[in-house]
C-alpha positions in Angstrom: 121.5 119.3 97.4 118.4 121.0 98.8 115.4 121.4 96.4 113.2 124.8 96.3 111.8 125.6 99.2 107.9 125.8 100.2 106.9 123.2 98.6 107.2 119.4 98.6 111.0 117.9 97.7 111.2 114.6 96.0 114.7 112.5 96.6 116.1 109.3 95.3 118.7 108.4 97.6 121.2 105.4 97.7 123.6 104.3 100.3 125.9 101.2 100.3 127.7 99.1 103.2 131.2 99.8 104.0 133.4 97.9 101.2 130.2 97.3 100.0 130.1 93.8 101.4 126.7 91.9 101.3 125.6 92.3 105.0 122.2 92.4 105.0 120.0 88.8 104.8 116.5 88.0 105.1 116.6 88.9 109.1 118.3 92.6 108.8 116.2 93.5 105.7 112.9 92.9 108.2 114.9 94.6 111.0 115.6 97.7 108.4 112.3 97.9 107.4 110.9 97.7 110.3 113.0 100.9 111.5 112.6 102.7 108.2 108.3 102.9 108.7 109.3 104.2 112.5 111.3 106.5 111.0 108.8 107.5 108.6 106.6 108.0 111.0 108.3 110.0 113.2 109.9 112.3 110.5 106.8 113.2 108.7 108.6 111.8 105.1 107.2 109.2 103.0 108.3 106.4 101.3 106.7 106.3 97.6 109.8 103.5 96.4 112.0 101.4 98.1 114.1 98.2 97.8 116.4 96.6 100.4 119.4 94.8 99.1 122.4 92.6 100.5 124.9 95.5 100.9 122.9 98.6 99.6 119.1 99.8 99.8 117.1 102.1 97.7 114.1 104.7 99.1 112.2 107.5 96.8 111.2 109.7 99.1 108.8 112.7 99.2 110.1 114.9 101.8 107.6 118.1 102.7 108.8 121.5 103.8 108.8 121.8 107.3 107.3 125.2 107.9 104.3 124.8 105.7 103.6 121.0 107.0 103.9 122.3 111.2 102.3 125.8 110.6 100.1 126.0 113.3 101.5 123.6 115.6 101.8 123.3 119.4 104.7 122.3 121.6 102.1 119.3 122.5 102.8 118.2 118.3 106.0 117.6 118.3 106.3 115.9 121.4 103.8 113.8 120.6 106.2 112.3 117.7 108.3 110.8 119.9 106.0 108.3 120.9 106.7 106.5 118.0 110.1 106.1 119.7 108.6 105.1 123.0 110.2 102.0 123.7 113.3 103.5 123.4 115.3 104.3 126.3 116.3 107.9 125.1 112.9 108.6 124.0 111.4 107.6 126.7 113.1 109.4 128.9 112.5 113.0 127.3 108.8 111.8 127.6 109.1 111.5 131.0 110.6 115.0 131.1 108.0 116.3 129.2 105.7 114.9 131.4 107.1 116.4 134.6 108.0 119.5 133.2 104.3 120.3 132.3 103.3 118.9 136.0 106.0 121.4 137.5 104.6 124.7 134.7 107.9 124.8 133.2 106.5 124.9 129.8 109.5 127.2 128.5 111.5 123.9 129.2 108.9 122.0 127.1 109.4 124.6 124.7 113.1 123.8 124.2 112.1 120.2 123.8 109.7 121.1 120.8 111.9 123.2 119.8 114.6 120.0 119.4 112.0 117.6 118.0 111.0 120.0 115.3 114.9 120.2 114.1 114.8 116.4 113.4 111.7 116.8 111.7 111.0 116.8 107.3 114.4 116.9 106.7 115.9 114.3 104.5 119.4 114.7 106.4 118.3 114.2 109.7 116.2 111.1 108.7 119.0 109.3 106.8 121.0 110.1 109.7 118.9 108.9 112.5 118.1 105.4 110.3 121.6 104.4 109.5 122.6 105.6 112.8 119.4 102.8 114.2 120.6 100.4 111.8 123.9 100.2 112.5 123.2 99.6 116.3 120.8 96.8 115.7 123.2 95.6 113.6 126.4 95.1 115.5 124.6 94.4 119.0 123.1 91.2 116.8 126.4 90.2 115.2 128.5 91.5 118.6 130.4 94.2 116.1 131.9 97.6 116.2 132.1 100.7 113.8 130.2 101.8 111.0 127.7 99.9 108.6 128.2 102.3 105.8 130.4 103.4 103.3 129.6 106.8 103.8 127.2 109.8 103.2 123.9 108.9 101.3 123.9 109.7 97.8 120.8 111.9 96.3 119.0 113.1 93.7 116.1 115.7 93.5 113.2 114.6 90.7 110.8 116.5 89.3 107.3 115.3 90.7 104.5 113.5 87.8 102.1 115.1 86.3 98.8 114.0 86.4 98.5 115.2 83.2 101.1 113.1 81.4 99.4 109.7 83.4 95.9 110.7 81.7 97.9 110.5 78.0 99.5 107.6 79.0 96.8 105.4 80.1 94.1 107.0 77.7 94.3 104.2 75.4 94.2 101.4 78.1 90.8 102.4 79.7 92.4 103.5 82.8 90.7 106.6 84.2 91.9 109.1 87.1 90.2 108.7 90.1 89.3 112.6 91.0 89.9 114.2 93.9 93.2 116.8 95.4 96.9 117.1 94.7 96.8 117.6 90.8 100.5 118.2 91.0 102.3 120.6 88.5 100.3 120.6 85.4 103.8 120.1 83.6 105.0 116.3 81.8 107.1 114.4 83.8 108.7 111.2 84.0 110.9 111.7 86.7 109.1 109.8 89.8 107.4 106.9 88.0 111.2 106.4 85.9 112.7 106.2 89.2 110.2 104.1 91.2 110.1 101.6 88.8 114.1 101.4 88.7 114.1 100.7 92.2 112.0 98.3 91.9 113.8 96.3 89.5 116.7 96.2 91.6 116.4 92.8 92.1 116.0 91.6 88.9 119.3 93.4 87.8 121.1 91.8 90.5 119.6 88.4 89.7 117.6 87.9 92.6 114.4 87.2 91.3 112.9 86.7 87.7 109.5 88.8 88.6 110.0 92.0 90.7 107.1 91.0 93.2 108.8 88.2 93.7 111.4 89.4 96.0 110.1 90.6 99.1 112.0 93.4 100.0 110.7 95.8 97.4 107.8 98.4 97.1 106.0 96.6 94.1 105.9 93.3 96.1 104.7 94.9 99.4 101.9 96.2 97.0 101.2 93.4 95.2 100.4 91.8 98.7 98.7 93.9 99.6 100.6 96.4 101.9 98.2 100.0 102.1 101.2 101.9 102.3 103.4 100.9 99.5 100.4 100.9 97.2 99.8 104.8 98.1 103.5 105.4 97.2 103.1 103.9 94.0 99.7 105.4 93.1 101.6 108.8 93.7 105.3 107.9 92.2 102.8 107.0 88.7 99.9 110.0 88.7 100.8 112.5 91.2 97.8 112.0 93.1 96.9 110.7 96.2 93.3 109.5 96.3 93.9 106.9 93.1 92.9 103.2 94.2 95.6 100.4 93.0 93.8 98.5 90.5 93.7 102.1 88.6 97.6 102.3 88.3 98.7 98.7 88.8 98.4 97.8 85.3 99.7 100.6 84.0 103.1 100.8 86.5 103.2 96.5 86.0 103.5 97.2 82.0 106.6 99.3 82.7 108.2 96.9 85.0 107.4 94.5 82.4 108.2 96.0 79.4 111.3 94.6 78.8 113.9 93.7 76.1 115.2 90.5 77.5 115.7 87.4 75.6 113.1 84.3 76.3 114.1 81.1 75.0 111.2 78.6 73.8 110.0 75.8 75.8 107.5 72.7 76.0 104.9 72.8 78.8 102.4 70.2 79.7 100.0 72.8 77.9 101.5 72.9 74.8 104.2 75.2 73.3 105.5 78.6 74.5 107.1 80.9 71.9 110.5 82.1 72.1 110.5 85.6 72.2 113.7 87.6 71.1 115.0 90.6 73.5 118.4 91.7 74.3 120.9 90.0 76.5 123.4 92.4 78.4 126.5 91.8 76.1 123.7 92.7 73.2 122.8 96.3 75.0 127.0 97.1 75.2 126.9 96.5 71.3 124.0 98.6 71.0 125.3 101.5 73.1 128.8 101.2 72.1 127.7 100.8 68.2 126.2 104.7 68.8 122.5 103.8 69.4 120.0 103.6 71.9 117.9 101.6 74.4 114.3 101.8 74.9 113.5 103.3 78.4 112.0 100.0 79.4 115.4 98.2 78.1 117.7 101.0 80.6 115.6 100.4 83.2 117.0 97.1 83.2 120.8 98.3 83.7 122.7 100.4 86.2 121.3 104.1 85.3 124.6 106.5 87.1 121.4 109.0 85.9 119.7 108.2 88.9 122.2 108.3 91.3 124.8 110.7 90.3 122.3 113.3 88.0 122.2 115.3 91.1 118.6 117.0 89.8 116.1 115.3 87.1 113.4 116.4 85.5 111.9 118.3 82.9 113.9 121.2 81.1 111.9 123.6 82.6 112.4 122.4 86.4 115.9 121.6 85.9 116.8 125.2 84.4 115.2 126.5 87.6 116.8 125.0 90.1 119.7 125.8 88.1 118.6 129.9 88.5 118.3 129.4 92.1 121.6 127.9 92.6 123.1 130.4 89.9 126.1 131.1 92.8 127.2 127.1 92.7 127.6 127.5 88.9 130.6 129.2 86.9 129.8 132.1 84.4 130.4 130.1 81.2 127.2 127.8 81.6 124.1 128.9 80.7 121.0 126.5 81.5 121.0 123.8 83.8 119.1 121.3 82.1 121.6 118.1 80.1 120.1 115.3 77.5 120.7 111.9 79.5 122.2 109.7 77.0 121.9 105.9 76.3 118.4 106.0 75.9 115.4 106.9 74.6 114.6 109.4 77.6 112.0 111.6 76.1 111.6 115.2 77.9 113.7 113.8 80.9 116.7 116.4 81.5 119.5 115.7 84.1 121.8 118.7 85.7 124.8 116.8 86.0 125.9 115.6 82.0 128.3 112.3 83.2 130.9 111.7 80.8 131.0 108.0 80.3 129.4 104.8 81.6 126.0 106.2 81.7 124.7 102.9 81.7 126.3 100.2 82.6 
C-alpha cells in the first residue's frame, strides 16, 4: 500500500521464515544486519526501528520520495551508489562498465545505467526485495541449502509520522527540552512512530528472550544503548520527529515507555536488604481483562502481539487516516464513509487504524 506521494513515507514491515521455523541464530542475525545497513545505504531508506528474531525480523522504516530526494542529480549519483556493492561480483562489474563506457564517450549507455540504479532506489519494494533476495543467498551457500528463506511477501503498514509537538507535552513535566533546529514534522499529535518503535523493540521480551530490551542484542534500543550513532538517530526521530535531538534528550523519555509495564514482580531478599513485590498483570490476567470487556494501558499492549501493527494496513491520526482514505477513494466500496477505525483492546488515545480487525486484536 503506497503512502501519499511527495513527501516522506513511514512503514512498519514484518516478514517471517518459511513455516516460520526459527532459522536465524547469533551468526545470521550479524550476517542480516550487516546486509540490512548496505542496503540502507545504497537505497537511500532508513532504519528508525528494528529487531532481528529467530524466524522473523522487524524494521520501521522512513522511506523518502524519490523524485524530491534525486532532484537535481547526475548520472555520476546514482552510479556512485553502487559502490556500496562493490565487492560484489554483479556490481562490480556494471562499475567496470561505467567506467569504460565514459572512457569510450558513450554516456547515453551510462545514462541507461542511471537510469536502472535510480529504479531500485527509495522504494520500499525494491529494498525488501533486494535484502531477502541477499539474505537468502548468504543463507543457503552457509548451510549448503536451496529455495526460499521466506514465507512470502513482506507485510506493511504506513504510520503517521510524530509530532514534535505532542513530544514537547509529553516530556514537559520531566525537564526534557527539544533541542532546536529543522524537520518540525506535521504540527499534528501523533503516536504512531514512537507506538511502533517501541513495539519492536520489545519483541524480545514478548518472546522471552530477554528480561530488559537492551539486553538482547539484535534490537534498535540495545544498538543505542551501546552506543551505535545510527540507531540512536532512528530513535531520536521515531520519539520527536526531529533530527538534530541528542540521545540523552529522548532516552529517558522513550526508556519510560519500554518500561512502563504491567507485569507482575514477585518480592525478594538481596544482600542489600529487601525488594518490594510489585503487582502487574501476568498474560492469563490481560485475556481476563480483555475478554471481561475492558482495556489495557498502552504500556500493558505493548507487551502483547498488536495484529494493529501488522495487519492495520494505515495508522495514525483520524485526520491522516481519513486522507489516505480520500486518495484511495477507488479501493473503497460506496457504503463507507471515512477511513479512520478505533483500535480496540487498549487505551489508544487519538490513534486510528484503517483496517477495523474483527477479533484477536491482541493476542
Amino acid at each position: 500500500m503506497l503512502g501519499p506521494e511527495g513527501q516522506a513515507n513511514y512503514y512498519h514491515v514484518v516478514s517471517r521464515t518459511t513455516g516460520r521455523d526459527i532459522l536465524f541464530e547469533d551468526d545470521e542475525k550479524e550476517v542480516f544486519r550487516i546486509l540490512m545497513l548496505k542496503q540502507l545505504k545504497f537505497s537511500g531508506l532508513r532504519a528508525l526501528a528494528w529487531c532481528f528474531m529467530g524466524n522473523h525480523f522487524h524494521l520501521l522504516l522512513e522511506v523518502p520520495d524519490r523524485e524530491l530526494a534525486t532532484e537535481g542529480w547526475a548520472d555520476d549519483d546514482y552510479t556512485k551508489r553502487l559502490e556500496v556493492f562493490k565487492n560484489e561480483w554483479s556490481s562490480k562489474l556494471v562499475l567496470d562498465e561505467v567506467e569504460r563506457f565514459r572512457e569510450n564517450g558513450a554516456d547515453e549507455k551510462v545514462s541507461e545505467i542511471a537510469e536502472s540504479v535510480k529504479a531500485r532506489l527509495f522504494d520500499l519494494s525494491m529494498f525488501m526485495k533486494e535484502l531477502k533476495l541477499k539474505m537468502t543467498l548468504a543463507y543457503n551457500r552457509k548451510h549448503g541449502r536451496v529455495g526460499t528463506l521466506w514465507e512470502g511477501p513482506f507485510k506493511s503498514v504506513l504510520l503517521q509520522p510524530p509530532s514534535p509537538s505532542s513530544f514537547a507535552k509529553a516530556t514537559a513535566n520531566k525537564g526534557l527540552r527539544r533541542s532546536g533546529g529543522a524537520d518540525e514534522g506535521s504540527g499534528e499529535s501523533s503516536d504512531a512512530l514512537r507506538m511502533v518503535a517501541a513495539y519492536i523493540d520489545l519483541n524480545p521480551i514478548r518472546a522471552g528472550l530477554a528480561q530488559e530490551p537492551e539486553g538482547y542484542r539484535w534490537c534498535s534500543y540495545a544498538a543505542a544503548v551501546a552506543g551505535a550513532r545510527g540507531a540512536r538517530q532512528g530513535l531520536c526521530y521515531a520519539v520527536t520527529g526531529r533530527s538534530r535531538v541528542e540521545w540523552k534528550k529522548v532516552e529517558q523519555e522513550y526508556r519510560c515507555l519500554l518500561y512502563a509495564k504491567g507485569e507482575q514482580v514477585n518480592a525478594s531478599e538481596t544482600v542489600d536488604g529487601y525488594n518490594k513485590g510489585k503487582g502487574g498483570f501476568r498474560r492469563e490476567e490481560i485475556k481476563e481483562v480483555l475478554e471481561s470487556g475492558g482495556r489495557l494501558s498502552v504500556a500493558e499492549a505493548l507487551r502483547c502481539r498488536v495484529r494493529y501493527f501488522t495487519d492495520g494496513a494505515v495508522l495514525g491520526s483520524q485526520r491522516y487516516v481519513d486522507d489516505f482514505f480520500e486518495s484511495k477513494r477507488g479501493q473503497f466500496g460506496e457504503r463507507r464513509k471515512d477511513g479512520g477505525r478505533k483500535m480496540r483492546g487498549a487505551q489508544w488515545g487519538d490513534l486510528r487504524v484503517l483496517r477495523d480487525l474483527k477479533a484477536d486484536v491482541i493476542v
